[in-house]
C-alpha positions in Angstrom: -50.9 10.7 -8.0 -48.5 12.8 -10.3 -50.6 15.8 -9.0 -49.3 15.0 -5.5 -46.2 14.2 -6.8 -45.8 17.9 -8.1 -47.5 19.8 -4.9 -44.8 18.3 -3.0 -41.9 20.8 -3.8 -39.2 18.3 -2.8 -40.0 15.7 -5.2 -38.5 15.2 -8.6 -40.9 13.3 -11.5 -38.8 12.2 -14.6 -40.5 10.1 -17.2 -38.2 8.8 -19.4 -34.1 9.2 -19.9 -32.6 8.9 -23.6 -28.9 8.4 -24.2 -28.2 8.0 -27.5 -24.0 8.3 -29.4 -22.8 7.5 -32.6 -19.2 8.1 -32.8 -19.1 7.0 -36.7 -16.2 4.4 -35.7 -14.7 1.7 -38.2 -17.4 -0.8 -38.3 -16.8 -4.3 -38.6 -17.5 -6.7 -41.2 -18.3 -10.1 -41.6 -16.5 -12.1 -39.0 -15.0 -8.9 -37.3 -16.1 -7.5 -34.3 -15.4 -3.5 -33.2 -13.3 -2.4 -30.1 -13.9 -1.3 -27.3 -15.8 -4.3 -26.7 -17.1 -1.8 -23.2 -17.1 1.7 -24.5 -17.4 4.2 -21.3 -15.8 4.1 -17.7 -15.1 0.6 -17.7 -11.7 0.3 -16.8 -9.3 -2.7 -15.1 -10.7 -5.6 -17.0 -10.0 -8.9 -15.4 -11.7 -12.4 -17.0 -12.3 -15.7 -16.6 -13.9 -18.7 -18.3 -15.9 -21.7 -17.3 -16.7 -23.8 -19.6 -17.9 -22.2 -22.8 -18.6 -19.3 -20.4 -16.8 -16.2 -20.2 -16.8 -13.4 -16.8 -15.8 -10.5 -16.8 -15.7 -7.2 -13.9 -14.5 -3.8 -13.8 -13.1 -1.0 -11.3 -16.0 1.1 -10.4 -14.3 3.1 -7.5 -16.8 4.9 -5.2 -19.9 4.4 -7.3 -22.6 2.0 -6.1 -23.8 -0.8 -7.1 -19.7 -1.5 -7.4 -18.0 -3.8 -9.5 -20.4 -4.7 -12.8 -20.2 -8.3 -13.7 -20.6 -9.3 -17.7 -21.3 -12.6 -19.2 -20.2 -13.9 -22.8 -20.0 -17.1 -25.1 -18.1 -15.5 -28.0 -15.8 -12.7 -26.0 -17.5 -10.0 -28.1 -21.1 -9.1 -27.0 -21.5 -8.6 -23.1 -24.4 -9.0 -21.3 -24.3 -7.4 -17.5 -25.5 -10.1 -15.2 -25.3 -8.2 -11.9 -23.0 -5.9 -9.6 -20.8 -7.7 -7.2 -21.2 -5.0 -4.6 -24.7 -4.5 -4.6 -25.9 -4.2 -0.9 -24.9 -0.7 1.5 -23.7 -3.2 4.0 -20.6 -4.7 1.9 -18.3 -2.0 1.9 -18.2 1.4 3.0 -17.8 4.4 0.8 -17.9 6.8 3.3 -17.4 10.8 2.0 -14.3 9.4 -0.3 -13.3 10.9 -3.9 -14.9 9.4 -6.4 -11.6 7.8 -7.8 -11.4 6.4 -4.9 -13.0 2.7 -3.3 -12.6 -0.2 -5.1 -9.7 -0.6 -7.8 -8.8 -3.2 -10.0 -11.2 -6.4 -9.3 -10.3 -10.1 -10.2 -12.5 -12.9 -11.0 -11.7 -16.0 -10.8 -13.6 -19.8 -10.3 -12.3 -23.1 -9.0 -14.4 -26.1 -8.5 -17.7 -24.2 -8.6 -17.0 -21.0 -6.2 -16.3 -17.8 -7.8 -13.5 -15.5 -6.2 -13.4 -11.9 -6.2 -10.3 -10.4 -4.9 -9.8 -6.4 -4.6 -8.6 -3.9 -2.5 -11.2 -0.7 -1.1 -9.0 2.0 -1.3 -9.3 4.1 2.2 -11.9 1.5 3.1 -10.5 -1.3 4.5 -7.9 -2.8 2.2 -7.7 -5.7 1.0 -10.5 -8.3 0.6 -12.1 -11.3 -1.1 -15.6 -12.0 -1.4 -17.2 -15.5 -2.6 -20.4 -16.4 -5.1 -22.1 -20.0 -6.5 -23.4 -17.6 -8.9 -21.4 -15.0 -11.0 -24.5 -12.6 -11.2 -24.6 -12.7 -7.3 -25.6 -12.6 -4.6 -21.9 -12.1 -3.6 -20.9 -12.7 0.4 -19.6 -10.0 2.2 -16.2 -9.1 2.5 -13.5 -11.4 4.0 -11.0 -8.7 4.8 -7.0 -10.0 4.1 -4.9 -7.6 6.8 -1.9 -9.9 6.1 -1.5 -7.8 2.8 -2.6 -4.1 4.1 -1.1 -1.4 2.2 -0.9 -3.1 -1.1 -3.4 -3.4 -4.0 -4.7 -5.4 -6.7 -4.4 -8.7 -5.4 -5.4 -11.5 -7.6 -6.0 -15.9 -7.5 -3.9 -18.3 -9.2 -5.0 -22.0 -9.0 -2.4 -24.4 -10.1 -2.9 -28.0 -11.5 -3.3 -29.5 -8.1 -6.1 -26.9 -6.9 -3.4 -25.0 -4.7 -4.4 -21.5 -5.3 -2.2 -18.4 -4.6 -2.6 -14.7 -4.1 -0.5 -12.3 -6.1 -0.3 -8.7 -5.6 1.6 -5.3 -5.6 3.1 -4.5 -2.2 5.7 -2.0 -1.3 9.5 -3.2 -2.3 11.5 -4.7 0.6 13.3 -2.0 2.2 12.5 2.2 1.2 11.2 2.6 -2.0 14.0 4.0 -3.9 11.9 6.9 -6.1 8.2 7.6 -6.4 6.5 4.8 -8.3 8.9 2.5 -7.1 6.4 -1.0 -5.8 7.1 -4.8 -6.1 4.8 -8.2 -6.8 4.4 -10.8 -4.3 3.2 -13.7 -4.0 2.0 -16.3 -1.2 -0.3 -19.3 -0.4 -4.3 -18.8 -0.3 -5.9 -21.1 1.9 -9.6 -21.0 0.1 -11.4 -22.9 2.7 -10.6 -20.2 5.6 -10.1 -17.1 3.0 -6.9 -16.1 4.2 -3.2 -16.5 3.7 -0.9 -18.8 4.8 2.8 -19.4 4.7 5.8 -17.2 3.5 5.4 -14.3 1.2 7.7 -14.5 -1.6 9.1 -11.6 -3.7 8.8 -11.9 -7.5 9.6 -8.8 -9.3 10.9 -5.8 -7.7 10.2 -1.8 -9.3 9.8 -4.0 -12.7 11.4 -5.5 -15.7 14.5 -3.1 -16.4 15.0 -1.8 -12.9 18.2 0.7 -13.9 15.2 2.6 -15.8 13.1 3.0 -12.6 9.8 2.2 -13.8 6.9 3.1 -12.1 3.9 1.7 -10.5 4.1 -2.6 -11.5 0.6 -3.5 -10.8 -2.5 -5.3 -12.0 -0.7 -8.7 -11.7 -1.7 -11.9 -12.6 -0.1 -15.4 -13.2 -1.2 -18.4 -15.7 0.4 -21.9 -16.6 0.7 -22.6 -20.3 3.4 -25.7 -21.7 4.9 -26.1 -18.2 5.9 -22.1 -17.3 4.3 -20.2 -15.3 3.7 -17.0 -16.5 3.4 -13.5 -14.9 2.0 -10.6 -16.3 1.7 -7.0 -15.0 0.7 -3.5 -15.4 3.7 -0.4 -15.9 4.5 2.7 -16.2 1.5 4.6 -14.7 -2.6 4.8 -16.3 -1.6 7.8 -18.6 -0.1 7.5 -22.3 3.5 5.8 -20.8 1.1 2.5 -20.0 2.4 -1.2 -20.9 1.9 -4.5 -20.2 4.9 -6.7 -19.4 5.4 -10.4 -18.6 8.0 -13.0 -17.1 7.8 -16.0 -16.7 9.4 -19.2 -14.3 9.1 -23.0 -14.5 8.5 -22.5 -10.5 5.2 -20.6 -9.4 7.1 -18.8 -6.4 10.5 -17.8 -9.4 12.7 -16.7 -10.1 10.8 -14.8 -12.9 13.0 -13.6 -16.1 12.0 -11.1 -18.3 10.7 -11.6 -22.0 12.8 -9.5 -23.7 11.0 -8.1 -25.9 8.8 -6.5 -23.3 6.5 -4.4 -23.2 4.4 -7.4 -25.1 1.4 -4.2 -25.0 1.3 -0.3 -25.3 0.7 2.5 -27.5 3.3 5.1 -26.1 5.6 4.9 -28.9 3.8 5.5 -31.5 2.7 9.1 -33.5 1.1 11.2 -30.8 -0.6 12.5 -34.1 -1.9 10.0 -36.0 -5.5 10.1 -36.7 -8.5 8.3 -34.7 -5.6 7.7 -32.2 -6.0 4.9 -29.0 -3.8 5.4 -26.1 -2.7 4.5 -22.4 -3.1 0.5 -23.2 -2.7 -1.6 -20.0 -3.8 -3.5 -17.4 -4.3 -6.6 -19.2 -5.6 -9.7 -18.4 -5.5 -13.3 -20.4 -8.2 -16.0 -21.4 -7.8 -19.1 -23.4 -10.5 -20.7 -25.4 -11.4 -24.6 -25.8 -10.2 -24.1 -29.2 -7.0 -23.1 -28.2 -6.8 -19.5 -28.8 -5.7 -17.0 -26.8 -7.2 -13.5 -26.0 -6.5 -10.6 -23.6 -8.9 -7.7 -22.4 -7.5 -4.5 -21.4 -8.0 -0.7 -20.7 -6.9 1.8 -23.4 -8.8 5.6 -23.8 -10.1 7.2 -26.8 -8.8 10.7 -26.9 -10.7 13.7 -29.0 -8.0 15.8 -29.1 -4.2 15.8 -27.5 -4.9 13.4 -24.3 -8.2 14.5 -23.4 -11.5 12.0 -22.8 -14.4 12.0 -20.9 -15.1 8.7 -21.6 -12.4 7.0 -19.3 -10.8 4.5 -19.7 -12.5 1.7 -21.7 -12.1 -2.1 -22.1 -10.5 -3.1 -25.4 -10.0 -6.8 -26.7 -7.2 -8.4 -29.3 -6.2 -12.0 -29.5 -2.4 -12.4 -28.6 -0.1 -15.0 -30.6 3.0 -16.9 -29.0 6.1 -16.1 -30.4 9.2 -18.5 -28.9 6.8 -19.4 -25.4 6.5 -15.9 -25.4 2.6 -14.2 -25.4 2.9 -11.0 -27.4 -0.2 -8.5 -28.4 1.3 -5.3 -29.8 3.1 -2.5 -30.0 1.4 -0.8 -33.4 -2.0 0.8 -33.3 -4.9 -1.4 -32.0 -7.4 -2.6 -34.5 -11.0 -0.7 -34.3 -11.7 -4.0 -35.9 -10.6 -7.7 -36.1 -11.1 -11.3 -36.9 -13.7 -12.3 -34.1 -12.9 -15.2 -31.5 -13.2 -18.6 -32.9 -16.2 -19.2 -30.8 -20.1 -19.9 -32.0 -21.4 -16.1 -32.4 -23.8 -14.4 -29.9 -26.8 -12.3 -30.3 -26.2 -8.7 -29.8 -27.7 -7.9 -25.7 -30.8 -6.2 -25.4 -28.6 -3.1 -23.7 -25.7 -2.3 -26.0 -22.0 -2.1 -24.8 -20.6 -0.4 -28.1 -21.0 0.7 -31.4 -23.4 3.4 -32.3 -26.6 3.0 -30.5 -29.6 4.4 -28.6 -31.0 3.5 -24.8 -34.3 4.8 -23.2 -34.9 3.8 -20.4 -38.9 4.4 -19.5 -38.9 3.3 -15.9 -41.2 0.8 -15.8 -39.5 -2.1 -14.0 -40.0 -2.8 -10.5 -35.5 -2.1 -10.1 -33.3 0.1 -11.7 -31.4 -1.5 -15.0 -28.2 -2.4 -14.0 -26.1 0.1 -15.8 -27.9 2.8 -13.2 -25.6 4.0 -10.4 -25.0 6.7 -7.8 -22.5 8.0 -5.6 -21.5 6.6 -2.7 -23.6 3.8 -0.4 -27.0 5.2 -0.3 -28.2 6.9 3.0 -31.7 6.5 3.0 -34.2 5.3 0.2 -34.5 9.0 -1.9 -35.9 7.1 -4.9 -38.8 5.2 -6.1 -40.2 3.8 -9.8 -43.4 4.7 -9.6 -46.1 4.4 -12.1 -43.3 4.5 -15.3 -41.6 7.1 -13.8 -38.8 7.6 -11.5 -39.3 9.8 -8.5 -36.6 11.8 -6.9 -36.6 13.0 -3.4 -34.8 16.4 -3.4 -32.0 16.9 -0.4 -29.9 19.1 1.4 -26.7 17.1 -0.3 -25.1 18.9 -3.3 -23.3 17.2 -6.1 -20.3 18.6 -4.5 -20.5 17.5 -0.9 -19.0 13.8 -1.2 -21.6 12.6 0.2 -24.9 10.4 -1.5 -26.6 13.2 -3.4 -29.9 12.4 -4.9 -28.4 11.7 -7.8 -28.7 8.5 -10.5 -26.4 8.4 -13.5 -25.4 6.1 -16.8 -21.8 6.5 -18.1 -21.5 8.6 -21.3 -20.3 5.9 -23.6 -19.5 8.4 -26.8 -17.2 11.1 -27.6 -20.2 12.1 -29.2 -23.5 11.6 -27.0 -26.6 13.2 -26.3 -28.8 12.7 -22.8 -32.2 13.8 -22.7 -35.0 13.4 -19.6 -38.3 14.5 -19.3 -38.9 16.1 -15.6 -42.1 17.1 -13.8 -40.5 19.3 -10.7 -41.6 23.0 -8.7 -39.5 23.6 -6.5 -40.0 25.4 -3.7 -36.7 28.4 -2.4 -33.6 27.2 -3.4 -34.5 23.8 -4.8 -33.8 22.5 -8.5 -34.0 19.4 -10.2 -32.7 18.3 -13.5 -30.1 17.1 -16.3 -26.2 16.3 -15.1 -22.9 15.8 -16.5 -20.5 14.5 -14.3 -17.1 13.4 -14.0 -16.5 13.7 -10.3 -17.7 15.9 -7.2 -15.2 18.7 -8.5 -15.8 18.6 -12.4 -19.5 18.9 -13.4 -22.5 20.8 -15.1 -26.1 20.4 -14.2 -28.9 21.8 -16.2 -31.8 22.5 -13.6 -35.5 23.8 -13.1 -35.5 26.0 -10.1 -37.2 29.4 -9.4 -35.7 33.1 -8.8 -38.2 35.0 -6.5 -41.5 32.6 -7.4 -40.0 33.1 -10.9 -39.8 29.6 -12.9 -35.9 29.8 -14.3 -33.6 27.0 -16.1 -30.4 27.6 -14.7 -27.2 26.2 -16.0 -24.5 25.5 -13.2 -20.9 24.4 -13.3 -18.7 23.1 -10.6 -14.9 23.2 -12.1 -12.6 22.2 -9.3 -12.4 22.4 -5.4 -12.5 26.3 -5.0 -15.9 26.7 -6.6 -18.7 26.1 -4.0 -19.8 22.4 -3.6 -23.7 23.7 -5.2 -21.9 25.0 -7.9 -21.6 28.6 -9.9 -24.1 29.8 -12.2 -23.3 30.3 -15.7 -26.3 30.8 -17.6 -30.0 31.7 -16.6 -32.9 31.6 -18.9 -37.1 32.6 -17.8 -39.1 29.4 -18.0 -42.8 30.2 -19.2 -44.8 28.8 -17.0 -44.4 25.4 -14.5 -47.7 24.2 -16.6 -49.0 20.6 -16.2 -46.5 18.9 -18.8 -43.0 18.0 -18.1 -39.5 20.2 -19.5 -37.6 18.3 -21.8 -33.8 19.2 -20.7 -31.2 17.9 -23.0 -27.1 17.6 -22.8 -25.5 17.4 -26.4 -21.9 16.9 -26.2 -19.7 16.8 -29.1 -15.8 15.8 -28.2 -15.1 19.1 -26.0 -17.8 21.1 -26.4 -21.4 20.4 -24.6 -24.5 22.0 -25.7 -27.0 22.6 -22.9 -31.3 23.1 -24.4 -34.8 22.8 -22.9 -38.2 22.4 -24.5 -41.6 22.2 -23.6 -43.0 19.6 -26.4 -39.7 18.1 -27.6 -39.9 19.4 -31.2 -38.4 23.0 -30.8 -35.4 23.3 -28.5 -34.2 26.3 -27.0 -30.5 26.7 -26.2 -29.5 27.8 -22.6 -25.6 27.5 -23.4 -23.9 26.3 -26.4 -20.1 25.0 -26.7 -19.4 25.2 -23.0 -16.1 23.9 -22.2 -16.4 19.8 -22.1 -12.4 19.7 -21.2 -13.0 19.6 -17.6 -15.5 16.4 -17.7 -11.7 14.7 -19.1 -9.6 12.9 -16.6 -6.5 15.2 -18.0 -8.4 17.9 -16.3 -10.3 16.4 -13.6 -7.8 14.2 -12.5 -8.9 10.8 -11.3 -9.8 7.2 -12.8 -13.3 7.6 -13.7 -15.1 8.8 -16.9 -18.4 10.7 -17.2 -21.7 10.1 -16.7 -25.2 11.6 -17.5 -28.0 11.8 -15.1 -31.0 12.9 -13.3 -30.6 15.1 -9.9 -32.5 16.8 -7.6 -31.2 19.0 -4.6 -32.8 21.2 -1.9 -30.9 23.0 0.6 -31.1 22.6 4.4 -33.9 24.3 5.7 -35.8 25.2 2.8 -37.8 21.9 2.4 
């Protein structure tokens, strides 16, 4: 079969892929556990509890499967049950940005249905989709055009089972600067999935208007000691990012301002203190049946001034109530803290932080869940096959925003190391091998591929919209011979700078490119929401198959 495999020039054969990090961060002790609690591109936490059972999803933009769903019994160790979007037919994707699709998910559950609520950027808005089961199947989108034009919707559910929808909208009237958005509010009829009623405005530009803060979003609202409480996002994703809330004895306000606010953020503090955590915000509340209180939210991990390829992460901390007020903080967030009150978990079979090491050998009849691509899939390009996963190589390049044949995991360390094993002999023009990606602009790929019926490794990087969409090569090195046993390609990154090796037995390595700028895999230069990833690729151009 593999034989086959390798006289058909447009197939890919990889045998295993090793990610492996250790970023030597504070580790806990005794009854601590170690933030983030999600290290990698998992950003826009929202959570939920039922029972002694916790939920938890993430933004995942243009990737698919979209929006991961995590379970928990003790808030710390994570378990991924499923992706909420998980079928082509869901949403549409189309040839959009990577930090693009589908932002800032909310979970919610009332009397055994769970809600999802989310907006597909430049995909058709505003929706809500509906599950028995957390880890899915989820139902297809219930589109909300009552609210088009406004993101990050989210459920309330009051005592008496009346639930309500909350999101950011444009202000009444013009916006009065850049930035410049408003929360609403308005009945949610959860039998028909859509709204009903009047729309009520509940906090306009944000809690100090005369300062013109930017971008209120991410809201949510929660009942604690007869207040409601409301709670939202400002100040923009970068390092000016808060949390702020209000609260009302009246669900629909009027909402005043805690005055201590923001009750969450890291932008005041030393930009150069060491091991430093920044851009905290987006937050998102969950009580326990002991009483306590927790919050998850996004903050980064930066290796140097504001740069990280590791997008933005999901952090947790309990919160305290200080005068009916929730506060979290506004000094440095513990690396480590008193764990939830909660009977302890095991640690999941595939590990969400801490230093660690994943192989994945391909012998399941799916791909894990932490596997993803870009875009809806056009066409079935892959196949696990025999412990091995085949790739079928295609006239789509990494640049094209389209569905490359590409697979990836997210690079969960600062410092992280990716490694494959690749049976591929390509035929004109085609290469297969290693990636590092942070969007269709921003990306290196480390690939097999001849030069006039010469075996070659070639290193190629991609560093913004004026390079060509298959990339520019940087580095060229003679492969022996295409022999019978795979190439071992390998990806060493260390903070900014990625190392780039081959070998034919895995005990001696041979550098193709050493301390190649790692900067533009960081969403200061790269732009966007997402973080990188590692993975397998193979491409053939049009015409040449």
């Amino acid at each position: 079969m593999l034989m086959t495999l390798l006289a058909a020039a447009s197939v890919a054969t990889f045998d295993w892929f090793e990610y492996r990090g250790d970023d030597r961060l504070p580790r806990p002790a005794g009854r601590e556990y170690a933030n983030p609690i999600l290290q990698g591109f998992y950003p826009d936490p929202s959570i939920t509890r039922v029972g002694d059972d916790y939920y938890l999803v993430n933004s995942t933009f243009t990737w698919f499967p979209g929006i991961p769903v995590f379970h928990s019994r003790d808030l710390v160790n994570w378990t991924q049950i499923g992706n909420a979007i998980d079928r082509p037919g869901q949403l549409d994707f189309k040839n959009l940005g990577l930090s693009r699709g589908v932002f800032a998910p909310d979970i919610s559950s009332h009397d055994g249905t769970f809600y999802i609520l989310n907006t597909c950027v430049d995909c058709g808005d505003n929706f809500v989709i509906t599950a028995k089961n957390p880890a899915g199947p989820w139902s297809d989108p219930v589109w909300l055009p009552e609210i088009k034009g406004g993101i990050d919707p989210s459920l309330f559910f009051d005592e008496d089972g009346t639930a309500w929808l909350v999101n950011n909208l444009p202000p009444p009237g013009e916006p009065l600067y850049d930035g410049h958005r408003a929360i609403w509010i308005q009945r949610f009829d959860t039998e028909a999935l859509k709204l009903a009623g009047p729309r009520t405005l509940l906090l306009n530009g944000g809690v100090r208007p005369e300062e013109k803060p930017i971008w209120i979003e991410g809201p949510h609202i929660f009942r604690k000691d007869g207040w409601y409480y409301l709670i939202a996002a400002e100040g923009g994703t970068a390092e000016g990012h808060s949390q702020v809330v209000l609260r009302s004895r009246a669900v629909t306000g009027p909402y005043e301002p805690f005055a201590g606010n923001p009750i969450l953020t890291q932008r005041d503090l030393p930009r150069d203190r060491a091991r430093p955590i920044t851009s905290a915000g987006h937050a998102d509340f969950v009580d326990t049946a002991t009483g306590q209180w927790w919050t998850t939210f996004l903050a980064t991990r930066p290796y140097a001034d504001d740069f990280y390829n590791t997008g933005r992460e999901t952090f947790l901390m309990q919160l305290h109530w200080e005068g009916g007020w929730p506060v979290i903080t506004s000094q440095a967030i513990p690396w480590t803290a008193a764990k939830p009150d909660l009977p302890g978990s095991a640690r999941p079979s595939m590990p969400t932080n801490g230093a660690f090491l994943v192989r994945d050998e391909f012998s399941t009849s799916a791909l894990p869940y932490h596997w993803m691509m870009m875009r809806n899939p056009r066409g079935t390009w892959w196949k696990l096959e025999a412990g091995s996963l085949e790739l079928r190589a295609r006239p789509v390049a990494l640049g094209d925003n389209g569905n490359p044949s590409f697979l990836a995991r997210r690079q969960q360390h600062i410092n992280a190391m990716a490694t494959t094993a690749v049976h591929f002999v390509p035929s004109k023009g085609g290469e297969a091998g290693i990636v590092a990606l942070q969007s269709e602009e921003f990306w290196y790929f480390l690939a097999i591929g001849d030069d006039n019926g010469r075996p070659v490794l070639r290193l190629k990087r991609r560093a913004g919209p004026t390079d060509p969409v298959t990339g520019v090569t940087l580095e060229q090195a003679p492969l022996p011979t295409w022999g019978s046993k795979p190439i071992q390609l390998r990806i060493d990154a260390k903070g900014a700078s990625y190392d780039f090796s081959w070998s034919s037995d895995g005990k001696r390595w041979i550098a193709v490119a050493k301390g190649v700028d790692g900067t533009i895999l960081s969403t200061k230069r790269a732009g966007g929401f997402v973080g990188a990833t590692f993975g397998v690729h193979a491409y053939q151009p049009k015409g040449d198959q």
